[in-house]
N, C-alpha and C positions, 0 to 999 in steps of 0.2 A: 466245467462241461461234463455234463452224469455221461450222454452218448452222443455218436454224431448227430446234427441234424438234415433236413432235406434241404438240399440247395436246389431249385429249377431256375436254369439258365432262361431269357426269353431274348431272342435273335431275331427280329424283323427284317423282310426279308423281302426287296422289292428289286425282279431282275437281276439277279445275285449267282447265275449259274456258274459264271468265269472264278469264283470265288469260294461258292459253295464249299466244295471236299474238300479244300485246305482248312477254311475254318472250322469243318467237321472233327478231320485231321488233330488239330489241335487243341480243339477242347476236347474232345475225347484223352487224348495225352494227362491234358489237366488232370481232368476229371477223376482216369485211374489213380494218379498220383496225389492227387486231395482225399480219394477212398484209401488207400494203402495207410495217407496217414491218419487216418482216422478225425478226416477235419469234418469229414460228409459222409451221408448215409451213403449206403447202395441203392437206396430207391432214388437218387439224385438225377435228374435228367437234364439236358437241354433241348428246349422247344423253339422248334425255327416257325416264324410265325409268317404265313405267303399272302403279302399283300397285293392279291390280284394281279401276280405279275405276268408277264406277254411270252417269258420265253420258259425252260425247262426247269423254273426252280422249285414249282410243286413236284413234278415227279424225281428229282434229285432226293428234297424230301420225303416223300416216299419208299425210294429205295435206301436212306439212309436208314429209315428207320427197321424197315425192313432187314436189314441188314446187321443191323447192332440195335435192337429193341429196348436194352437195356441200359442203354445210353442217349438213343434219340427219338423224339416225341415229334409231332406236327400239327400247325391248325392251318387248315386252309378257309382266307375268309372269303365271301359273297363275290366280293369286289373290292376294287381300290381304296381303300377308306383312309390311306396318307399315313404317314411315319407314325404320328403320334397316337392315333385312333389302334393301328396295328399292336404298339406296345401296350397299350393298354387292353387289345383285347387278349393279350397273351397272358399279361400278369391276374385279369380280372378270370381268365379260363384254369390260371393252376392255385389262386389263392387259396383256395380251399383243400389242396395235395401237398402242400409245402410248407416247408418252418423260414423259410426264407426264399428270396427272387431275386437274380442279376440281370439291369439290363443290358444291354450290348448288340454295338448294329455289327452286321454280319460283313464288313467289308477289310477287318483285324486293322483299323487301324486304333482300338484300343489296345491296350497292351494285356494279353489275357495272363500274364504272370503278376498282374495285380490281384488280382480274384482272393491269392493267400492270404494278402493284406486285407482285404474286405470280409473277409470270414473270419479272419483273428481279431475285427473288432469288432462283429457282431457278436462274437464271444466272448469280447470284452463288456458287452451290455447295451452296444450302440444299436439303434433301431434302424436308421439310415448312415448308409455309409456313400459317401459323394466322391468317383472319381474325378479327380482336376488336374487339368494340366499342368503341369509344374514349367513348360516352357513349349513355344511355337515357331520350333526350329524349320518343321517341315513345311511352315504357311510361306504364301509369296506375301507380299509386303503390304498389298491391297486386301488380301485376305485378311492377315495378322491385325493391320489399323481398323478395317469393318466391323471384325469379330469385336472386340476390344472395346471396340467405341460402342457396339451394341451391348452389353456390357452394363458398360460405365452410363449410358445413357436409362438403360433400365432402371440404376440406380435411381437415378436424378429422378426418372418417372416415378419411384415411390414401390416398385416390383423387388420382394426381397427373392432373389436369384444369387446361387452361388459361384463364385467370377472364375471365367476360365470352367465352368462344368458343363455336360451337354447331357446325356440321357443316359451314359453310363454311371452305372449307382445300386448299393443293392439295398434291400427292404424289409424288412421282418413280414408273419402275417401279419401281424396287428395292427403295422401301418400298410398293408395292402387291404384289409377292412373295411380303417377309416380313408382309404383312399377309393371304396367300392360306393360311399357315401356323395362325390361330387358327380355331381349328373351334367352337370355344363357339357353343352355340345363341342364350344370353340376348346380346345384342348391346348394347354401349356404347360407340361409337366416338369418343365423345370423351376414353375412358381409354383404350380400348384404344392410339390411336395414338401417344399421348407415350410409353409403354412399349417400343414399337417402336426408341427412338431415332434415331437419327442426324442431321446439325446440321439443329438450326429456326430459324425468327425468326416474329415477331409482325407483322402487318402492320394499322393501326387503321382506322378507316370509321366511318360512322354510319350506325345502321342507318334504311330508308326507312319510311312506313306500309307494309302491305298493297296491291300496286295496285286487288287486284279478289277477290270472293270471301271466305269466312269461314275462319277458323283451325282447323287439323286439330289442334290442340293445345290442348283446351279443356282446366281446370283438374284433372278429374281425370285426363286422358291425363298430362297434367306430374306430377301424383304419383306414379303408376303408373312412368311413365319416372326419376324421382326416385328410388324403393324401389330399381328395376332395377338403376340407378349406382351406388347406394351398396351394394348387398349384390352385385353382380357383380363390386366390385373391392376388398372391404375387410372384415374379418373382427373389425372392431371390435366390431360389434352384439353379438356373440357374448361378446366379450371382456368387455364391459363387464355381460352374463348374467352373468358368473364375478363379476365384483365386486361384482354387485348383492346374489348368493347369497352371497358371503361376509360381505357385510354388514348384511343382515339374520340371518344366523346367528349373529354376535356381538351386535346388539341382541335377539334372542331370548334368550342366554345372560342377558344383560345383567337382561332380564324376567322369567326365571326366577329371579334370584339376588332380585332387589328383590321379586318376588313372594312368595320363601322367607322373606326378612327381617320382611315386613309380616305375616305370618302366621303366624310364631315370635314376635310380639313383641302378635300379636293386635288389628292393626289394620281388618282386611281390613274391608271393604263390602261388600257385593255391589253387583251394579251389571251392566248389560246392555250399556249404550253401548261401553265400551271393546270388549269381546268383539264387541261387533257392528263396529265399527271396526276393529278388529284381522282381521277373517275377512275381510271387504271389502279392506281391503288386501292382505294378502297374495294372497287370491284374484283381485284385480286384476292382482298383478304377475307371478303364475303363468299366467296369461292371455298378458299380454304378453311372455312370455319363451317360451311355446308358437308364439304368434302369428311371432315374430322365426327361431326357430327354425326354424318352418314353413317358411317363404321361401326358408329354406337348404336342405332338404331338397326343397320344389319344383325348387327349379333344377338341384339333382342329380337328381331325377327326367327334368326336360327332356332334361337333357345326357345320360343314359345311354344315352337311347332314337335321340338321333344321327338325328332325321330331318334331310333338308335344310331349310338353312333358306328357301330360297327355289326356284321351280322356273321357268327362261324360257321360255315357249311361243313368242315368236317375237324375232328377231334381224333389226329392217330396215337394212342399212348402204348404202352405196352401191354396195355389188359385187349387193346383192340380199340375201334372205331366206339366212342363214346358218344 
């Protein structure tokens, strides 16, 4: 390491006021203490990114920055544009001021006394650096098994994802670049970036409670983000339509023939329930292969139409309003 390099923090920031100054608080803390030791430049910032949110966290940001310039930066963007949309427009807003990026949601429950470890192996040569949780003491047990099995299911779907990671991770430029290159609207940053390649390592934490404030990821946001991941980077669903269809079509063979036998041989019954069974299912699984299909088809709708996915209204750094 010839000198420091630039670290910018990117903090998304959606209705974050109960939390704001303490996270300030402490990454500022960090921050002098990663300059003293000479792990980070002086021009190192962190940028709280306000994802259109309803109550005081754009003007917190404001006066943070206002207040310590040289420490904190802001982007306020248009409107609401969702977790993922906001972190990417922070990292795609400073890639071009920084030798490196960490993301991290503003509510501390990553543990920011990792950050030393994520700088010591970007200087060890690592491009990305992947916080993970090393254990999910804080989760309730429905939490813990959902997480988990989302996960492990991702697997199955074929989505290389880092297990137990969420969105804290830090970046070099050169993978925030070729990360300026994927234009996809449906955003999944925890596939898209292992895709990216170039060398990583794993760095472990335990994650904190919540300091302050309620979770912007309530159960259905996690499903909805769940469908996303898995149909934005895997084409199983589809596949496994083809198998489904082909094998109900050899057990319908299968019902014709034993249908044809019982009734050459003049056994038949009548009888309602099987037929009514029989229609139910099939018509349920007809459903659910429309439904699956649907999804793919939406996302190709999104993507054709190529809006941005996100729009900055304003840019506070310490040069001033950019």
């Amino acid at each position: 390491m010839n000198k420091p390099e630039i670290l910018y923090m990117v903090v998304p920031c959606y209705n974050e006021q109960e939390v704001l100054h303490e996270t300030a608080k402490q990454l500022k803390e960090k921050y002098t203490t990663l300059i003293q030791q000479k792990l980070i430049s002086e021009k190192s910032r962190v940028v709280f990114v306000n994802d259109g949110s309803k109550d005081t966290t754009w003007k917190i940001i404001q006066e943070l920055h206002a207040e310590s310039p040289e420490f904190f930066s802001g982007i306020n963007l248009a409107h609401n544009s969702g977790h993922q949309n906001a972190v990417l427009a922070g990292l795609m807003t400073v890639k071009d001021i920084c030798d490196m990026a960490i993301t991290m949601d503003a509510d501390l429950q990553d543990d920011i006394n990792t950050i030393d470890a994520m700088v010591k192996e970007y200087y060890n040569g690592n491009q990305v650096v992947y916080g993970v949780r090393s254990a999910r003491k804080t989760d309730t047990f429905f939490k813990k098994f959902t997480a988990e099995s989302f996960y492990k299911f991702m697997k199955i779907m074929g989505a290389d994802v880092v297990y137990n990671h969420a969105d804290f991770r830090l970046m070099s430029r050169r993978v925030l670049q070729e990360l300026a290159n994927f234009k996809e609207v449906n955003l999944f940053l925890r596939g898209m970036i292992p895709i990216i390649g170039f060398q990583s390592c794993n760095v472990y934490y335990e994650r904190h409670e919540r300091f302050a404030g309620e979770s912007k990821y309530p159960l259905k946001k996690m499903l909805a983000f769940a469908i996303n991941g898995i149909t934005s980077f895997s084409t199983k669903p589809l596949k496994l339509i083809t198998s489904l269809g082909f094998i109900m079509f050899i057990i319908s063979i299968i019902a014709f023939i034993w249908s044809f036998i019982v009734k050459i041989a003049d056994l038949s019954v009548s009888g309602w329930s099987s037929i009514t069974c029989s229609i139910w299912l099939i018509g349920g699984l007809q459903l659910l292969c429309l439904g699956i299909i649907g999804e793919y088809v939406g996302k190709i709708y999104a993507e054709v139409k190529q809006r941005p996915r996100f729009i900055v209204a304003d840019f506070i750094n310490d040069t001033g309003k950019n």
